[in-house]
N, CA, C and O atoms as a GROMACS GRO file, in nm:
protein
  532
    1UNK      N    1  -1.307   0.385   0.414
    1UNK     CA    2  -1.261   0.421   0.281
    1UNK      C    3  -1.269   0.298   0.191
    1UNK      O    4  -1.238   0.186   0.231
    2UNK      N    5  -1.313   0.325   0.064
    2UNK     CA    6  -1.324   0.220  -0.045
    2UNK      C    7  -1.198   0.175  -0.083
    2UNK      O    8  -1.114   0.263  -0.064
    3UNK      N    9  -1.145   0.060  -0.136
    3UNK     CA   10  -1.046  -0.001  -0.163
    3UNK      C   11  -1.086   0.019  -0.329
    3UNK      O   12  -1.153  -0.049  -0.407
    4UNK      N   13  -0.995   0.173  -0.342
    4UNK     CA   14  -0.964   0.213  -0.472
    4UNK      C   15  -0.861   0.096  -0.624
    4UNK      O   16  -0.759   0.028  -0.635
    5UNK      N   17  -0.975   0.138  -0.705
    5UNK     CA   18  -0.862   0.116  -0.830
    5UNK      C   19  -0.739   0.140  -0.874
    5UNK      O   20  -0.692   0.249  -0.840
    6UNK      N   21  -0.675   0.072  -0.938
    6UNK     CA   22  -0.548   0.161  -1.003
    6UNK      C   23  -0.608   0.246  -1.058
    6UNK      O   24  -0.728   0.251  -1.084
    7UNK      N   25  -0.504   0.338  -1.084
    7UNK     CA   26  -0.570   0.450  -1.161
    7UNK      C   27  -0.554   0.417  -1.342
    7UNK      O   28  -0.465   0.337  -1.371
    8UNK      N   29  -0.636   0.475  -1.460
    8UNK     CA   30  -0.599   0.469  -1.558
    8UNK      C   31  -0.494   0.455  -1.627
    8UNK      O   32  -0.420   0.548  -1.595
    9UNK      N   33  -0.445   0.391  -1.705
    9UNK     CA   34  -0.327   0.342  -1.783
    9UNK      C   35  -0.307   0.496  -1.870
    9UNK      O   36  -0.368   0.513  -1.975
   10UNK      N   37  -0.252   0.560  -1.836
   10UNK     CA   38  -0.225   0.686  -1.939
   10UNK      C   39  -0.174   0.650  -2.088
   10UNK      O   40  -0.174   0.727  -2.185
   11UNK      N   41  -0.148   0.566  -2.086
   11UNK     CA   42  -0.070   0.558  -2.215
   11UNK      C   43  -0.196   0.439  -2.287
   11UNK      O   44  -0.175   0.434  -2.408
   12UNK      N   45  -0.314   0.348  -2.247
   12UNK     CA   46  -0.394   0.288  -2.290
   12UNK      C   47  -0.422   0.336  -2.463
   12UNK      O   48  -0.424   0.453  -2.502
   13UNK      N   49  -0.440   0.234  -2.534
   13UNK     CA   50  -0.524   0.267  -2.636
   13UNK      C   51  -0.353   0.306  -2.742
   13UNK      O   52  -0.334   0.255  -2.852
   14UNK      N   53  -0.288   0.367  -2.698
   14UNK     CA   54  -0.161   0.437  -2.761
   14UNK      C   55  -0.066   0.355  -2.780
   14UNK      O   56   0.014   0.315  -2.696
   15UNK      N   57  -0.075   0.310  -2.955
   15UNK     CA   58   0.007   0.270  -3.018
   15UNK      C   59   0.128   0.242  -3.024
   15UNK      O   60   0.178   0.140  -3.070
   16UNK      N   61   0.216   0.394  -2.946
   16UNK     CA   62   0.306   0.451  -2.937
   16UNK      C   63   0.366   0.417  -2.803
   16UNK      O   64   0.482   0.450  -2.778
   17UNK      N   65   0.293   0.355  -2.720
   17UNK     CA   66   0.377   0.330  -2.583
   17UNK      C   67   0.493   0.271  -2.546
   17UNK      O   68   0.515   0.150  -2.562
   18UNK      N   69   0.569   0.348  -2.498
   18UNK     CA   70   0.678   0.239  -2.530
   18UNK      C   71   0.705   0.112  -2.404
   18UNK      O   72   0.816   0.083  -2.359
   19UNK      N   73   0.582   0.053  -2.365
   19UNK     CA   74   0.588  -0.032  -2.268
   19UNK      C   75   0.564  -0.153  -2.330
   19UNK      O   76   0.610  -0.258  -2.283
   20UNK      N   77   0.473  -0.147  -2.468
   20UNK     CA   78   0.483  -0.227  -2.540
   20UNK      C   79   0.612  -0.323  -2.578
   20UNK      O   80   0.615  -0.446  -2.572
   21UNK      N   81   0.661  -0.281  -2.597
   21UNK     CA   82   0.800  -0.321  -2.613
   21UNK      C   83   0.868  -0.411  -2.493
   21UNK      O   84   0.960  -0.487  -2.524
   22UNK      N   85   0.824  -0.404  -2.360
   22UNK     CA   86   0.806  -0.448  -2.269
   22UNK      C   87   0.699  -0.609  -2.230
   22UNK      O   88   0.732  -0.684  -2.137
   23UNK      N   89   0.601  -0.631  -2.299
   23UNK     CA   90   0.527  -0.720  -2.324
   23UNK      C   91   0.591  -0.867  -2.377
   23UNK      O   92   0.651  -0.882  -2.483
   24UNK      N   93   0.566  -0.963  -2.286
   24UNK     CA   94   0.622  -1.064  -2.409
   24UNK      C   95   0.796  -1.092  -2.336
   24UNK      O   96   0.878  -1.181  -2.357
   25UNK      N   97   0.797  -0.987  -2.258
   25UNK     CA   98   0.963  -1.031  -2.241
   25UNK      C   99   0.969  -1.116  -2.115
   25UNK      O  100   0.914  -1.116  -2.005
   26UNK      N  101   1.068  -1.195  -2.188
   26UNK     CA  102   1.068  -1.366  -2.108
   26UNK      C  103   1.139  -1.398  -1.995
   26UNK      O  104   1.136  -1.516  -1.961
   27UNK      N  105   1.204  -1.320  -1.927
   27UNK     CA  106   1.305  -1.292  -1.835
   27UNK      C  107   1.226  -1.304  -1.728
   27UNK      O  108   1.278  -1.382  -1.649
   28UNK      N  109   1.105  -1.256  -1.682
   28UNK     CA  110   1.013  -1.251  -1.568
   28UNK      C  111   1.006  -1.369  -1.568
   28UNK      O  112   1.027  -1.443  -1.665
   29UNK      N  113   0.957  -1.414  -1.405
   29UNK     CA  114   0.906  -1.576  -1.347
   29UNK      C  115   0.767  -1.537  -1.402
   29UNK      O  116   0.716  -1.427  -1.426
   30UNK      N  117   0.733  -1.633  -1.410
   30UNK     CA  118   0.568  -1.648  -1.421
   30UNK      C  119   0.510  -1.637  -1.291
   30UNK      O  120   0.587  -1.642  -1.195
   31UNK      N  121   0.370  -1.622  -1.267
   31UNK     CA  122   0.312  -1.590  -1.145
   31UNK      C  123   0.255  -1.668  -1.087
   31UNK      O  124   0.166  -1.719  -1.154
   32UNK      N  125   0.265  -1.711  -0.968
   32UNK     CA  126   0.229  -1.812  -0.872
   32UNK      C  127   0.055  -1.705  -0.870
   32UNK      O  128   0.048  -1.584  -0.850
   33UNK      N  129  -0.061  -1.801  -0.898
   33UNK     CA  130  -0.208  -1.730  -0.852
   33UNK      C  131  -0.187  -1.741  -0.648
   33UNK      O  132  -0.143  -1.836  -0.583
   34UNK      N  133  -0.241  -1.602  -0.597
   34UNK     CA  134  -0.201  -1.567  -0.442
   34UNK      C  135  -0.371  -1.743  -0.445
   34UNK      O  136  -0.462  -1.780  -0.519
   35UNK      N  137  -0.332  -1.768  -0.360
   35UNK     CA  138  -0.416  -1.886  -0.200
   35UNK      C  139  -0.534  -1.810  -0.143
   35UNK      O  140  -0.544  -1.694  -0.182
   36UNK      N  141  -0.601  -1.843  -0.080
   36UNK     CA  142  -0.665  -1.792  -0.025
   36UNK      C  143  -0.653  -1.729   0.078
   36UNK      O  144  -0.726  -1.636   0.112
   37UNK      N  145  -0.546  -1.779   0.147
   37UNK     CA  146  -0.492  -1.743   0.282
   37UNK      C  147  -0.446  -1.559   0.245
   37UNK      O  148  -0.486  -1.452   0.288
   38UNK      N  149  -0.352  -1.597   0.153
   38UNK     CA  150  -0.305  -1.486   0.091
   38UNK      C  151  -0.349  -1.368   0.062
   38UNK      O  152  -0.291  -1.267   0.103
   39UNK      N  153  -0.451  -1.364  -0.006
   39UNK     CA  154  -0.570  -1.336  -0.066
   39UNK      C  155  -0.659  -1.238   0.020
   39UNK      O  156  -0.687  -1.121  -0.005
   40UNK      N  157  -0.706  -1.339   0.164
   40UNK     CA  158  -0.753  -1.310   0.249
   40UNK      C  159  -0.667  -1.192   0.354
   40UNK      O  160  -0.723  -1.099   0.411
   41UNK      N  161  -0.512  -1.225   0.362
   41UNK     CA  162  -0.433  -1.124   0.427
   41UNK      C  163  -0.425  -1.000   0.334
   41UNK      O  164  -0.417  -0.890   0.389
   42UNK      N  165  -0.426  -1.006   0.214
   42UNK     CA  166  -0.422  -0.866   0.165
   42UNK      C  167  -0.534  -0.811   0.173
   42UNK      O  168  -0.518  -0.689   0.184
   43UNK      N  169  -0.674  -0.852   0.172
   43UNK     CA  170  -0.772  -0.765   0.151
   43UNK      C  171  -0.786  -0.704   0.343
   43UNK      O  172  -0.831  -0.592   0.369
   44UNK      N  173  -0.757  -0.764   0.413
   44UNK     CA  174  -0.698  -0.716   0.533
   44UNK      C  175  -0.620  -0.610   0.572
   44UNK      O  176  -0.620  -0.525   0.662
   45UNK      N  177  -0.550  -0.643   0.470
   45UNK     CA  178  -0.427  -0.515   0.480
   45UNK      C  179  -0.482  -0.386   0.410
   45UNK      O  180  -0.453  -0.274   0.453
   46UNK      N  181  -0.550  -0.403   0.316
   46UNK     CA  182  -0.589  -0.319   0.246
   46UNK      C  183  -0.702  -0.203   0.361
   46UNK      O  184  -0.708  -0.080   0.363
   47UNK      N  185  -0.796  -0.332   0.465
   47UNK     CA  186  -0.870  -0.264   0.505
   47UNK      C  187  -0.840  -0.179   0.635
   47UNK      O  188  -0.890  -0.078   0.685
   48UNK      N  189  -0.703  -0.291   0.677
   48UNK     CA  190  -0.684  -0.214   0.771
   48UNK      C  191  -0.565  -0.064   0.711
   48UNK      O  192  -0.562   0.038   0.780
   49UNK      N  193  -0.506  -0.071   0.623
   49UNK     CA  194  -0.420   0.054   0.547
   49UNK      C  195  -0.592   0.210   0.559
   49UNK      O  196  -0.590   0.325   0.603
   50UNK      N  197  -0.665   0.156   0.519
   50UNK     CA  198  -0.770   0.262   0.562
   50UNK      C  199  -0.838   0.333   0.650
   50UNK      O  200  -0.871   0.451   0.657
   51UNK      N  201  -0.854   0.234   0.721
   51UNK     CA  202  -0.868   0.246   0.893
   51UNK      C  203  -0.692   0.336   0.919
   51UNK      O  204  -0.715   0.432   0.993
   52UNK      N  205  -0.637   0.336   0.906
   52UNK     CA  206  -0.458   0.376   0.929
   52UNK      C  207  -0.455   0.563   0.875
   52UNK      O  208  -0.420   0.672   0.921
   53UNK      N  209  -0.525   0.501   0.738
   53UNK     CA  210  -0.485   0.657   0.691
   53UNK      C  211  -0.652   0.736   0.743
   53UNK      O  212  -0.625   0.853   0.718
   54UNK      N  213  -0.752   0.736   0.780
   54UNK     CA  214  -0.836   0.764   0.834
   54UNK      C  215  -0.746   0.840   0.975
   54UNK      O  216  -0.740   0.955   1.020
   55UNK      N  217  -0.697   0.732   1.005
   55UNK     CA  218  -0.688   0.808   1.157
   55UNK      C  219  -0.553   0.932   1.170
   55UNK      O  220  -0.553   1.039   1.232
   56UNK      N  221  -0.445   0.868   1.087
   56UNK     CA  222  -0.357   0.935   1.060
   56UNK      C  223  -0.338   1.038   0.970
   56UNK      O  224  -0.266   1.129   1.010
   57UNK      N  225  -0.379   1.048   0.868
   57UNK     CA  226  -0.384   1.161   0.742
   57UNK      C  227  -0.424   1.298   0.820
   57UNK      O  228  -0.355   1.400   0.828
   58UNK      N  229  -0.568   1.272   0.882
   58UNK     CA  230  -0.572   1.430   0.981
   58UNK      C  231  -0.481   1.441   1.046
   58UNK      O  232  -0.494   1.543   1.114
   59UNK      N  233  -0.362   1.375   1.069
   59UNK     CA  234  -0.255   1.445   1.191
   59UNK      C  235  -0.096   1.474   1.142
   59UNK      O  236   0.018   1.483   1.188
   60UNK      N  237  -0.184   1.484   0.989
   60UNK     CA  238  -0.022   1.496   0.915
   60UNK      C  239   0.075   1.387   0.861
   60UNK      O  240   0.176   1.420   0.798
   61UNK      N  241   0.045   1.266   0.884
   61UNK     CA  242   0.129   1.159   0.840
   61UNK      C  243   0.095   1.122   0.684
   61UNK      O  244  -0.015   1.073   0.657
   62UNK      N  245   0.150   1.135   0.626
   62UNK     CA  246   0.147   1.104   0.490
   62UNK      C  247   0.163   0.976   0.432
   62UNK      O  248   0.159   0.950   0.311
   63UNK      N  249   0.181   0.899   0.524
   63UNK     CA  250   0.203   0.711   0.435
   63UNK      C  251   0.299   0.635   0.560
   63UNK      O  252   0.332   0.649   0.678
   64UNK      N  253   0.312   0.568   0.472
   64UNK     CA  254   0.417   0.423   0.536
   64UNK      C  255   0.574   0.406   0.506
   64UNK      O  256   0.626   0.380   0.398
   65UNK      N  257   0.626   0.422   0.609
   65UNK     CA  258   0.828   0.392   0.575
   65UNK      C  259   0.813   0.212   0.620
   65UNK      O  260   0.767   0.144   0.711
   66UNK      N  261   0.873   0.197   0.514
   66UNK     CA  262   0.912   0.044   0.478
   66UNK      C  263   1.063   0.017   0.453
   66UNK      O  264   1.126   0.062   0.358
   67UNK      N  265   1.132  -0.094   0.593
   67UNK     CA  266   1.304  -0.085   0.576
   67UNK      C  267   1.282  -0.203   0.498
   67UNK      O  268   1.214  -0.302   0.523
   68UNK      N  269   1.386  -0.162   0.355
   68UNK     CA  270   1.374  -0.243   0.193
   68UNK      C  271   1.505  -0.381   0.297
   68UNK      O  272   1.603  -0.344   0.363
   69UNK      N  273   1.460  -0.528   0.278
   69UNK     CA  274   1.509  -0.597   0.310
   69UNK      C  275   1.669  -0.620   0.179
   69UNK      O  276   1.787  -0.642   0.205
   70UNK      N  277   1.598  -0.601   0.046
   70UNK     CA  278   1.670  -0.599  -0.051
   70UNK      C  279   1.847  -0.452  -0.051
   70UNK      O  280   1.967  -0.471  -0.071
   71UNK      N  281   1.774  -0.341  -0.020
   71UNK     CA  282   1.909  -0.237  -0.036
   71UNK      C  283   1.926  -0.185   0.113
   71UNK      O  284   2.004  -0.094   0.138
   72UNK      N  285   1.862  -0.237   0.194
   72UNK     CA  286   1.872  -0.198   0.328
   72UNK      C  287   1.807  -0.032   0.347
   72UNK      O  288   1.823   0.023   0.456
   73UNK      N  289   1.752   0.023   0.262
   73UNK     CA  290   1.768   0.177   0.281
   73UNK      C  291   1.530   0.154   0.295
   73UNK      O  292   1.442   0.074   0.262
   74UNK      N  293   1.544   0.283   0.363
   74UNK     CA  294   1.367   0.274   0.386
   74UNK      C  295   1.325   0.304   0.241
   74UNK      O  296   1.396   0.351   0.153
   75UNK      N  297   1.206   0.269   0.235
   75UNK     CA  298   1.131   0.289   0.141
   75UNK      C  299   1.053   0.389   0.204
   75UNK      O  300   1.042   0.383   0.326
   76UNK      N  301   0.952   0.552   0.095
   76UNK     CA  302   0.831   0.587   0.158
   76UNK      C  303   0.724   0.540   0.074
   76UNK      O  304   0.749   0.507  -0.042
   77UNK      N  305   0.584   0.534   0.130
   77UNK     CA  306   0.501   0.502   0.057
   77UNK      C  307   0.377   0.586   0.106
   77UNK      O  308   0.324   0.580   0.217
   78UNK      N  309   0.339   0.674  -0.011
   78UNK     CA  310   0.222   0.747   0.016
   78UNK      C  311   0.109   0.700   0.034
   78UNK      O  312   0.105   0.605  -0.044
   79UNK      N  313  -0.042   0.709   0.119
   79UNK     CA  314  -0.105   0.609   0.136
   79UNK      C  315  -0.177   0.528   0.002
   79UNK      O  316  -0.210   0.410  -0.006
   80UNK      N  317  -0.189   0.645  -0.103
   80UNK     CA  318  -0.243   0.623  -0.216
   80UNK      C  319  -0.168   0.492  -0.285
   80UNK      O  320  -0.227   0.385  -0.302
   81UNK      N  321  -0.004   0.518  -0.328
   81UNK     CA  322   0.076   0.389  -0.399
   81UNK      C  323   0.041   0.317  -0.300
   81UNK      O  324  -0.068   0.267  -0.324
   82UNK      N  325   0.089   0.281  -0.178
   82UNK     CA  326   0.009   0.166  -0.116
   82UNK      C  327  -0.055   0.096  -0.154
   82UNK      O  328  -0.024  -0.002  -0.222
   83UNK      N  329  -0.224   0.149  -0.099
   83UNK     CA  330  -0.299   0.136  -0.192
   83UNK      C  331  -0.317   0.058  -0.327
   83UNK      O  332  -0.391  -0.038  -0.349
   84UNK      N  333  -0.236   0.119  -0.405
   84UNK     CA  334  -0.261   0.046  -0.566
   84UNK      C  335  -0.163   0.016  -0.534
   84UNK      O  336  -0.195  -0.075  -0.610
   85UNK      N  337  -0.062  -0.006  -0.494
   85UNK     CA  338   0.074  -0.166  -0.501
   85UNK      C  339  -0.009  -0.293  -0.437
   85UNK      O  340  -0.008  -0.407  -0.484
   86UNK      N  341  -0.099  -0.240  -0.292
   86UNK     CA  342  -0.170  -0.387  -0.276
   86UNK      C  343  -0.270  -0.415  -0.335
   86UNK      O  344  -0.314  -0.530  -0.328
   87UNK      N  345  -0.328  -0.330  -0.401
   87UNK     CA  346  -0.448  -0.417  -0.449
   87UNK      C  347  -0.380  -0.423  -0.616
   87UNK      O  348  -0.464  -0.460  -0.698
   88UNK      N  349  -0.263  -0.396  -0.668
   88UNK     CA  350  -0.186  -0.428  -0.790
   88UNK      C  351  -0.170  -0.587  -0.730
   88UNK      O  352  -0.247  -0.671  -0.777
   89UNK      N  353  -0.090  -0.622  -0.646
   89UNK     CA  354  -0.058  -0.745  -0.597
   89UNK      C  355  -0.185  -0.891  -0.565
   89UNK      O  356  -0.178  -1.014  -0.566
   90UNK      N  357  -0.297  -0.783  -0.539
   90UNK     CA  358  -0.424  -0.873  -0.497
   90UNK      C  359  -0.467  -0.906  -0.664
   90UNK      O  360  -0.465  -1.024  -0.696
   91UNK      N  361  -0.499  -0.820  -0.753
   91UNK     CA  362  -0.522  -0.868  -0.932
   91UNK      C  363  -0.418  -0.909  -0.992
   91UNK      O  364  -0.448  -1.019  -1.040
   92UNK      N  365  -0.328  -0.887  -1.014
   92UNK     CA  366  -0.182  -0.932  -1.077
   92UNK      C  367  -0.115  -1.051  -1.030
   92UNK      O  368  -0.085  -1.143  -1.107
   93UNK      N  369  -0.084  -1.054  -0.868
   93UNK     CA  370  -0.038  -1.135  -0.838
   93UNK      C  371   0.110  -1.121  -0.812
   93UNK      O  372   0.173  -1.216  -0.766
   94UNK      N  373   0.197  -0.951  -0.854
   94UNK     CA  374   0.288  -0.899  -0.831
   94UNK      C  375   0.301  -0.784  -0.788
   94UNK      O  376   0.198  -0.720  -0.808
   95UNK      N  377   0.387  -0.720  -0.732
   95UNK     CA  378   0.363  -0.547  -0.810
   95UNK      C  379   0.484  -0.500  -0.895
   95UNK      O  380   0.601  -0.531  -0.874
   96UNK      N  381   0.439  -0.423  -0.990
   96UNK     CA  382   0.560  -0.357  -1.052
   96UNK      C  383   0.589  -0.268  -0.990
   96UNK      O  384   0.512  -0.219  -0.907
   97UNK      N  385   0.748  -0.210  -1.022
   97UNK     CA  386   0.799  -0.119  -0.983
   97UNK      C  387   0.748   0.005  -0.962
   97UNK      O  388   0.668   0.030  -1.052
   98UNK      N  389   0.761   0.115  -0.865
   98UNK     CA  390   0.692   0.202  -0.922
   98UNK      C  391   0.779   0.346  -0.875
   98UNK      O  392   0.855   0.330  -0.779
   99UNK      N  393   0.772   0.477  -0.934
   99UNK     CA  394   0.885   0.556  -0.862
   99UNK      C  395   0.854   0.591  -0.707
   99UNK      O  396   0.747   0.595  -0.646
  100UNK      N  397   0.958   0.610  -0.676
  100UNK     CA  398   1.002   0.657  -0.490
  100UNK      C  399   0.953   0.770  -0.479
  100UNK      O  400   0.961   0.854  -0.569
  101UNK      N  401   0.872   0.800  -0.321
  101UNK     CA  402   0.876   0.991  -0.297
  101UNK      C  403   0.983   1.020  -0.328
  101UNK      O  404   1.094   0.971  -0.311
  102UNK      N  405   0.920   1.163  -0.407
  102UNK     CA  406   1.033   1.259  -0.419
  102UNK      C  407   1.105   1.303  -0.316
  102UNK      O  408   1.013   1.335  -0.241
  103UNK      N  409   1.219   1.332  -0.248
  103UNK     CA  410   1.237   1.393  -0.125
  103UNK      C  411   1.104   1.384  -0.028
  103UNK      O  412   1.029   1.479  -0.007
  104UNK      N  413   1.091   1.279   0.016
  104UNK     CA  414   1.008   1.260   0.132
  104UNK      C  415   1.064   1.307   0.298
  104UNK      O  416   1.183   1.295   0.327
  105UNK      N  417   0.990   1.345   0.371
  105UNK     CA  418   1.037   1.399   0.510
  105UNK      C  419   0.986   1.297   0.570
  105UNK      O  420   0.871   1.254   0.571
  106UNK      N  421   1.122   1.245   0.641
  106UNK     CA  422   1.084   1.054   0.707
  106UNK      C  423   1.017   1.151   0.829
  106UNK      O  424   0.951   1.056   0.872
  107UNK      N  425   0.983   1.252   0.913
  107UNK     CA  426   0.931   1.279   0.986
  107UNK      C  427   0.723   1.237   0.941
  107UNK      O  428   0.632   1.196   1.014
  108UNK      N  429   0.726   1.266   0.824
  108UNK     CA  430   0.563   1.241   0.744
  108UNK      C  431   0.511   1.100   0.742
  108UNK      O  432   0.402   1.066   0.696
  109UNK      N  433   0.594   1.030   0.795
  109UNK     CA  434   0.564   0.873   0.770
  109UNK      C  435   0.613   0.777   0.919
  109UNK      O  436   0.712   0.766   0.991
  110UNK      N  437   0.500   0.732   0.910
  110UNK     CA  438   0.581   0.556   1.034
  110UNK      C  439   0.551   0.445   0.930
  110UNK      O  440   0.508   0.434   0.815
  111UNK      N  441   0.605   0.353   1.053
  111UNK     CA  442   0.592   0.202   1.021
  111UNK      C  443   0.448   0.172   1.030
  111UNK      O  444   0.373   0.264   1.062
  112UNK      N  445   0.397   0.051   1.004
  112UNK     CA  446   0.314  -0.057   0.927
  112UNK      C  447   0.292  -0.060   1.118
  112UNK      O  448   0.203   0.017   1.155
  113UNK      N  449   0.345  -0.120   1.203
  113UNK     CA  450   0.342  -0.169   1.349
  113UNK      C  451   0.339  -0.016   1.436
  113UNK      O  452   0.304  -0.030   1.554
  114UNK      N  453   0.359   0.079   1.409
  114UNK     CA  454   0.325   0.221   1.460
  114UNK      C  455   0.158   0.256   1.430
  114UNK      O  456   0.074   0.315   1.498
  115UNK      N  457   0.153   0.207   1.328
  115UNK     CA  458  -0.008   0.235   1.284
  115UNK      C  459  -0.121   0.140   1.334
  115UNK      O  460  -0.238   0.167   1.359
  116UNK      N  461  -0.058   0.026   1.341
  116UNK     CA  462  -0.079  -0.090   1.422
  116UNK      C  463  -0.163  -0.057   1.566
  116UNK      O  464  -0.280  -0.062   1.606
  117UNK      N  465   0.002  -0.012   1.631
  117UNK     CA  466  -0.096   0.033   1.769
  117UNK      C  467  -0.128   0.162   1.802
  117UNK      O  468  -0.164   0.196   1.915
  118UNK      N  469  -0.114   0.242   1.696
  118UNK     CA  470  -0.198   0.380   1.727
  118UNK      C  471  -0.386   0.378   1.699
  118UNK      O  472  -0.470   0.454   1.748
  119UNK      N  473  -0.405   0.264   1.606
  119UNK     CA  474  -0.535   0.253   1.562
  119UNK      C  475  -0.607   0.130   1.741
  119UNK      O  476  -0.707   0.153   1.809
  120UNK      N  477  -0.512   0.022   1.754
  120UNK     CA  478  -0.532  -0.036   1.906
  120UNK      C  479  -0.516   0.008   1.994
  120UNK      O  480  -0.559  -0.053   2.092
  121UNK      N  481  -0.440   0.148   2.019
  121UNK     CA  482  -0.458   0.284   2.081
  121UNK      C  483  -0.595   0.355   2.119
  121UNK      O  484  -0.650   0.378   2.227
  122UNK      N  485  -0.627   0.378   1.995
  122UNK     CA  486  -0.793   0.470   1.973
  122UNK      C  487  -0.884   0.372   1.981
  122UNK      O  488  -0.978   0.423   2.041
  123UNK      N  489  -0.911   0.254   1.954
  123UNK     CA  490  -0.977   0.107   1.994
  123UNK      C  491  -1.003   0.094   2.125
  123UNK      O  492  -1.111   0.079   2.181
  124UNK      N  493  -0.883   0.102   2.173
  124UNK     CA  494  -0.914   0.104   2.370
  124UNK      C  495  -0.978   0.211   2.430
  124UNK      O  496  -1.077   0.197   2.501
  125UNK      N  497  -0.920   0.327   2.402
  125UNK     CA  498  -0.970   0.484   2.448
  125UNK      C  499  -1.046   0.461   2.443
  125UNK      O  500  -1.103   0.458   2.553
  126UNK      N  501  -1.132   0.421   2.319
  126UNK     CA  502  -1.296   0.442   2.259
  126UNK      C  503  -1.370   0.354   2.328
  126UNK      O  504  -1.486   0.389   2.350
  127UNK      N  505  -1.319   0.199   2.387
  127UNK     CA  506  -1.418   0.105   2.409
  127UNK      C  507  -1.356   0.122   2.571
  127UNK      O  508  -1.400   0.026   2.635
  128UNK      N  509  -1.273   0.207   2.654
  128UNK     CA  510  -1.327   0.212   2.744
  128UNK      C  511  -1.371   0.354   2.870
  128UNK      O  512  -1.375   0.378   2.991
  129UNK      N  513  -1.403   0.430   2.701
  129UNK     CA  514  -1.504   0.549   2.754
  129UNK      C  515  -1.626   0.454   2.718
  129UNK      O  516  -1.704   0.445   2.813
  130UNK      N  517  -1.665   0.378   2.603
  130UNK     CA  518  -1.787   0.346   2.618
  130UNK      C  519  -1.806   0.223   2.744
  130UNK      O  520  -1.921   0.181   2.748
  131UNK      N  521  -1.737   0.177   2.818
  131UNK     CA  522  -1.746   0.118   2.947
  131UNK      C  523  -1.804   0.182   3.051
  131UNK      O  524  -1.899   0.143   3.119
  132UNK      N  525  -1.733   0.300   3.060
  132UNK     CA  526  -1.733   0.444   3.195
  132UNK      C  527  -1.916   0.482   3.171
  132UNK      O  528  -1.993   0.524   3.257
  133UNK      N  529  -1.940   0.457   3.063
  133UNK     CA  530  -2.085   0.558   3.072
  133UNK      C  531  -2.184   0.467   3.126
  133UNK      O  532  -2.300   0.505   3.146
   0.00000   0.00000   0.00000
């Protein structure tokens, strides 16, 4: 899978946005530019988040539960926000906020390390039927 864009700014071009208003405000840190190291681990993550939802999406899993270090409570993340939160983080250098599943069913989602070794799961199967032949 291609390591998608954000999607369009809906409100672009519109005068009227009220995010504008938002611009300019001085309260934010400024942004450390990500290292290479950095850099290099997200586009990783990104590739392996594809390889993840490839294998998982046909079996019903809908994204990633993330336990928020900040409110203690999980986060869900559909594979798509994913997605554009890391590669928001890989151009930006942050991510903004963005809204929560709606009523998500924590049954639709694992962890980041569940996907981990379900994909080093199907890795082994695969490389040692191609051994057997």
């Amino acid at each position: 899978m291609p390591h998608d864009a954000l999607p369009p700014d809906p409100f672009a071009e519109d005068p009227d946005d009220p995010a504008r208003e938002l611009d300019g405000h001085e309260d934010a840190e400024p942004v450390q530019p990500l290292g290479d190291a950095e850099r290099a681990e997200l586009l990783a993550d990104l590739t392996d988040l594809a390889v993840y939802q490839a294998l998982l999406e046909p079996r019903g899993v809908r994204g990633i539960v993330v336990d928020c270090g900040d409110c203690g409570e999980p986060h869900y993340h559909d594979w798509e926000l994913l997605r554009a939160s890391l590669q928001q983080l890989l151009t930006d250098g942050r991510m903004r906020p963005h809204e929560p599943a709606f009523d998500p069913d924590p049954a639709a989602y694992v962890s980041w390390e569940y996907c981990r070794g379900f994909a080093d799961g199907v890795t082994a199967t695969e490389s040692s039927r191609e051994g057997s032949r």
